[in-house]
N, C-alpha and C positions, 0 to 999 in steps of 0.2 A: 504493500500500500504506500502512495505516495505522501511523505508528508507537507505539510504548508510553506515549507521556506522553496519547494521543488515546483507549486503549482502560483505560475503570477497573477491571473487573479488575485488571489490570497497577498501574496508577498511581494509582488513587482509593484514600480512608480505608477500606476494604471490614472492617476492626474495628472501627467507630462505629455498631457496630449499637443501642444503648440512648445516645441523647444526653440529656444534661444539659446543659440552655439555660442554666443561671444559668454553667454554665464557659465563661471566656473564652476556651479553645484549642478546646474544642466550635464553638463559636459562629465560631470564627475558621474553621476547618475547614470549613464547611458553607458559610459565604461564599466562599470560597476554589472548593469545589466545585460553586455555582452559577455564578460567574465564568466556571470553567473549561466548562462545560455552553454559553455562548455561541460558546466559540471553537471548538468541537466543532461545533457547529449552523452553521457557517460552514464549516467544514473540511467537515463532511458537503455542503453545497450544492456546494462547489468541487468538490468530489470523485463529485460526483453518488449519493452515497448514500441510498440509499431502505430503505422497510420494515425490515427483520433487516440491511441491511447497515449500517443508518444508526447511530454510534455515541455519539450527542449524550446520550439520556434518560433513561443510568444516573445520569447524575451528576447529577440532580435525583430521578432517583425511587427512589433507594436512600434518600434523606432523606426521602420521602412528599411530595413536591413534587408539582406538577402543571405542563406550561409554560402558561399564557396565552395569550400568542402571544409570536412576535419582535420586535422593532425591528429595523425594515430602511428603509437607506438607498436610498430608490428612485433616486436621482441617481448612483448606483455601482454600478447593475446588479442591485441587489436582494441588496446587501450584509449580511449578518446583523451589526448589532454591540451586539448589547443581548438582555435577553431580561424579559421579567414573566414570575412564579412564583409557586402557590399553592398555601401550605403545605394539608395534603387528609387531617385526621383518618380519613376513611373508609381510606387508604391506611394511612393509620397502626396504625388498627384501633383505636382509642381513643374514647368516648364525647365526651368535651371536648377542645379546643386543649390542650396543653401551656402551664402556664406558660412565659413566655420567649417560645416558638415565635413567631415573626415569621406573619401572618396573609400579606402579599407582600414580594415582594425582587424590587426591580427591578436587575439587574446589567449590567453594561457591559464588554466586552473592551477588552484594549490591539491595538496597529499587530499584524495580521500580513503579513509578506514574502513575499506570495504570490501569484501574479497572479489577478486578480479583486476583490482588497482594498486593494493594496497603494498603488493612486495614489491610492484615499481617503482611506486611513489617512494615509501621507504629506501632503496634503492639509492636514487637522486638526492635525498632530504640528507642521507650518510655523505654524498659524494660533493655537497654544500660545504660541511665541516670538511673535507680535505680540501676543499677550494681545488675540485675536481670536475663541477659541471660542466666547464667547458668540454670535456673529452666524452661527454655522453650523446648516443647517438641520437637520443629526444634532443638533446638541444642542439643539433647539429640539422636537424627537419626542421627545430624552429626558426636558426638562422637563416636556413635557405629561404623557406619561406619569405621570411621578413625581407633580406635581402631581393628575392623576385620583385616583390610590389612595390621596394624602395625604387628602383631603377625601372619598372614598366612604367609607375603610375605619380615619382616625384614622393621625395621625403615632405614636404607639405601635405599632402593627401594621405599620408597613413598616419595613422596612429597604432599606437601598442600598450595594453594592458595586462596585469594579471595580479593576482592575487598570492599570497604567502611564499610558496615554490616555484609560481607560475612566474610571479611578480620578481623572482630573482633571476630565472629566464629571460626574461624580456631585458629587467636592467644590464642582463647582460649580454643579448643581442643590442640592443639600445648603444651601449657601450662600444661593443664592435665596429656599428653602424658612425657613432661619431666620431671613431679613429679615420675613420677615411672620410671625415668631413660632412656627414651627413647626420642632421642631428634631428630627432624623433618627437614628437610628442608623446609625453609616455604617463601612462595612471599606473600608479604600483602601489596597491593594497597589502598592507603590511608584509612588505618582505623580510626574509628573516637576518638580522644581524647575529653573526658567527660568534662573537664572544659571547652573546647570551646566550646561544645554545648551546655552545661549551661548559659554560657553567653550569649549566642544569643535569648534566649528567651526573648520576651521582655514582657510576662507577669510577671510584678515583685513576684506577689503573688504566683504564680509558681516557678520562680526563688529563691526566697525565701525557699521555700517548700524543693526543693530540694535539696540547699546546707544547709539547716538546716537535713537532710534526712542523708547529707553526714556524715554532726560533729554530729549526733548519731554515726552512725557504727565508727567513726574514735574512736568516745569516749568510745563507748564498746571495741571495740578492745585493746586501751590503759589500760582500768580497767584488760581486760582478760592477756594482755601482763604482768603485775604484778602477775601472778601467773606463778612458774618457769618451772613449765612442760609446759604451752603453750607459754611460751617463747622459750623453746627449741624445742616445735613442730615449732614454726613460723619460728627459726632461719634456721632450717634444711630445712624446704619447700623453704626459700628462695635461699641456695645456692644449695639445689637441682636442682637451672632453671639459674647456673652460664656458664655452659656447653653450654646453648641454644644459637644458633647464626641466630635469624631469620633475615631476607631481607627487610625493610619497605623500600618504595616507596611512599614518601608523595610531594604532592604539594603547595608550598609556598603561594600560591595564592587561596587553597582551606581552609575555618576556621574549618570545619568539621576535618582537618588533620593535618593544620597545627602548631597544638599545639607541635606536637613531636619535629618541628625543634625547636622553641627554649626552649623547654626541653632539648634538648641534646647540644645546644649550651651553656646552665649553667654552667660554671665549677663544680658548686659542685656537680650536678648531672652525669657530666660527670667524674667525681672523686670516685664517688661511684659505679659507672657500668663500670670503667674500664677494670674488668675481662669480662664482657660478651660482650663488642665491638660490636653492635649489627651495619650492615648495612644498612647505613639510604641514601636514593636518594631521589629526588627533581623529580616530574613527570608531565607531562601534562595528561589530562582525559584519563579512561582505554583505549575507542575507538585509543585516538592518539599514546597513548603508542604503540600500533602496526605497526605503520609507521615505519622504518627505516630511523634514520638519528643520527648523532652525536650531544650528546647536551650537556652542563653546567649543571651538577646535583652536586650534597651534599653529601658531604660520611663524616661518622663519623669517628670522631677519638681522643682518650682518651684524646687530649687536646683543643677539639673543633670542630667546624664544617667547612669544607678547602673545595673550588670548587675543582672540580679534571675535 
């Protein structure tokens, strides 16, 4: 049986029927509700939902979406954890694009605990803490993707979202994408920052394991950074991602995320990311995210972090 947060009636923005792209809680709302449209398309396949039973495509086509196709991990059973979407003027009923209106949005789900997902998801969520997902073949499908529609259809026209696992996906295709200049519009729902997960394990000998795992690569890095050419390749990659101004949406009350707020409430660290100002919110669960209501979130700003 499906529950309430899976069926939008129930749980989707069903009052955003007239959106304003240039608004940031629009714009946040509608990422939010493509995200959520992944984990539905996964729940639908577990659950073996087909035709009228299947409950994945409101939540892209009440916003005039269309899906593209899935991202499925074929090494997990034909795992849904992605999805491309195409905004569909005809659906819209409108002559021209909408200003604002993203042209695609490639979106990413986070872990679900479910069987048929769950040892993959797990899987990537370990490969997090090695600061290994680049080398996974899901987010090598996500790149390309991402990568296709950057260059068919112009990095202004796409966007990219995702949530918890998804959302560190993306930031880092996002990431890839702005080393060669192209810099993304990006929603990322609490993605997860690596020293809180680390800390939360409470197998010491693991814990262990891994933050010694970490001061190797920092220590190689350090030895490599002494030699001047990969200094100047590092310098360069770095302000190559100055430009980048993504959107995180983290919740104060989640440890999985909430590492970034006081990351950026540091001064020194917020002294050093000056130029790139990156958009930081304070969020309740994706599900709730799609209510509509005014709340007390966290926006960054070069000299800390201010309720607004």
């Amino acid at each position: 049986m499906a529950s309430e947060r899976e069926i939008f009636e129930l749980s989707g923005p069903r009052y955003l029927t007239n959106i304003n792209w240039s608004d940031s809680n629009h714009r946040r709302c509608v990422a939010a509700s493509l995200v959520q449209g992944v984990y539905i398309l996964e729940r639908d396949r577990q659950e073996r939902r087909l035709g009228g039973d299947a409950l994945a495509q409101k939540w892209w086509s009440f916003f005039n979406f269309k899906l593209v196709y899935p991202l499925v991990d074929v090494a997990e059973g034909g795992s849904v954890f992605g999805a491309v979407y195409k905004w569909s003027k005809k659906a819209a009923g409108v002559p021209v694009r909408q200003p604002g209106a993203p042209k695609i949005v490639v979106a990413f789900r986070g872990t679900i605990t479910k069987a048929g997902s769950v040892a993959g998801d797990l899987k990537l969520d370990l490969q997090i803490l090695r600061n290994g997902l680049h080398t996974t073949a899901r987010f090598t499908a996500a790149f390309d993707a991402v990568k296709k529609y950057v260059c068919d259809r112009g990095r202004e026209n796409v966007w990219i979202a995702g949530h918890s696992l998804g959302a560190a996906m993306a930031m880092l295709a996002c990431r890839r994408m702005a080393e060669e200049g192209q810099f993304l519009e990006a929603h990322l729902f609490n993605p997860p920052f690596v020293s809180a997960l680390v800390d939360r394990i409470r197998d010491e000998k693991v814990k262990r394991g891994l933050h010694f795992a970490g001061t190797v690569v920092a220590t190689r890095l350090a030895l490599a950074l002494k030699d001047k050419r990969t200094l100047t390749e590092s310098h360069n990659a770095f302000f190559a991602l100055r430009p980048w101004v993504p959107c995180l949406y983290v919740n104060p009350k989640d440890d999985v995320c909430s590492g970034y707020v006081g990351y950026f409430s540091n001064h020194q660290a917020s002294e050093a990311l000056r130029a790139s100002r990156p958009v930081i919110r304070s969020t309740i669960p994706l599900c709730l995210l799609l209510e509509w209501s005014r709340r007390r979130c966290i926006s960054f700003r070069p000299r800390g972090l201010r309720s607004v």
